[in-house]
N, C-alpha and C positions, 0 to 999 in steps of 0.2 A: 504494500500500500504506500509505503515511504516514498518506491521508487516512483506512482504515477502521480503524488503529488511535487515532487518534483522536479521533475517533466512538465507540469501543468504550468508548475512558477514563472516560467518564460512565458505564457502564453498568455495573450488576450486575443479581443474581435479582432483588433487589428494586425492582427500577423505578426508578434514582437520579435524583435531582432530582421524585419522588414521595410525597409522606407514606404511609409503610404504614399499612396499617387498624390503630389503634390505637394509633399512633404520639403522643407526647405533644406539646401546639404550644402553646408560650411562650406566655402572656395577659397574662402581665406582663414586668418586666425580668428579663436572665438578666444573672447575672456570670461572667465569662469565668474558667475555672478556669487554674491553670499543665498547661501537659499537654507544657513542653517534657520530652525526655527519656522521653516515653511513647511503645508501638508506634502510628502512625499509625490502624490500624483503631479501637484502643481509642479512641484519642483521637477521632476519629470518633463512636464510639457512646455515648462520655461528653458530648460537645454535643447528639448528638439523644435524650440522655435527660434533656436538658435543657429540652427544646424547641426546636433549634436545626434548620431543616429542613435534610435533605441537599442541597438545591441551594442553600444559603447556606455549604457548609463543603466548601473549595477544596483538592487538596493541590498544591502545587509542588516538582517537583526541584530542591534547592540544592545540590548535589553538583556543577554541570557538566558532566558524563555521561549525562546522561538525561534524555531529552526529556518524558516520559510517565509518570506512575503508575499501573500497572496493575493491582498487588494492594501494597494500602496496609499489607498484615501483614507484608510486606518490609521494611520505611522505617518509621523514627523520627524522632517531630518533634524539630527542633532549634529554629525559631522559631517564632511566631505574631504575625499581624498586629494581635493586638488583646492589651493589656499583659491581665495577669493580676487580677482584682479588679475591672477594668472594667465596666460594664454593657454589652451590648450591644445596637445600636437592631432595631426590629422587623425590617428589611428588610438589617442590615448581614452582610456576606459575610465571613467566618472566612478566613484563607489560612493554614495552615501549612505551612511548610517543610521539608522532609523529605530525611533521606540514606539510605541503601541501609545496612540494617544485616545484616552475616555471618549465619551458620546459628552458629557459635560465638557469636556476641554473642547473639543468640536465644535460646540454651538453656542458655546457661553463663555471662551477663553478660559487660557488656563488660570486656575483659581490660586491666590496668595497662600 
């Protein structure tokens, strides 16, 4: 069972690790935005509107707990492998870090 959820991990509607039709693709350098502290999905779709292909932009659990990311709209980046202002190279892979954020932190920020 491990192994088809992990298999799945890559996968969404849109064919991940696929450019969608019409998908924008870096020709030049990109500089790596700060996206800690953002929802993982957005952070996601703020690199590949960058030009950054979905199969260069990794997410990992840094939580502990969990082995797999499944729906990235759950999970907020806390780090990212590539500083902020950076450029990064044509072929280099994004990894950000990501923890399990509440349905209260979701819809009502995260609480003091």
């Amino acid at each position: 069972m491990l192994v088809v959820v992990s298999a799945l991990a890559g996968c969404n509607a849109s064919g991940k690790g696929k450019p969608a039709a019409g998908a924008p693709v870096a020709t030049g350098p990109v500089t790596m935005p700060d996206l800690v502290g953002e929802n993982a999905e957005e952070a996601e779709d703020q690199l590949e509107n960058l030009g950054v292909a979905e199969s260069r932009i990794k997410l990992r659990a840094d939580d502990g707990h969990h082995v797999v990311v499944l729906v990235a709209s759950n999970w907020d980046v806390n780090t990212q492998s590539v500083k902020t202002g950076a450029r990064l190279g044509a072929k280099q892979v994004v990894v950000l870090g990501v923890g399990k954020s509440t349905w209260r932190e979701r819809h009502h920020g995260h609480l003091l």
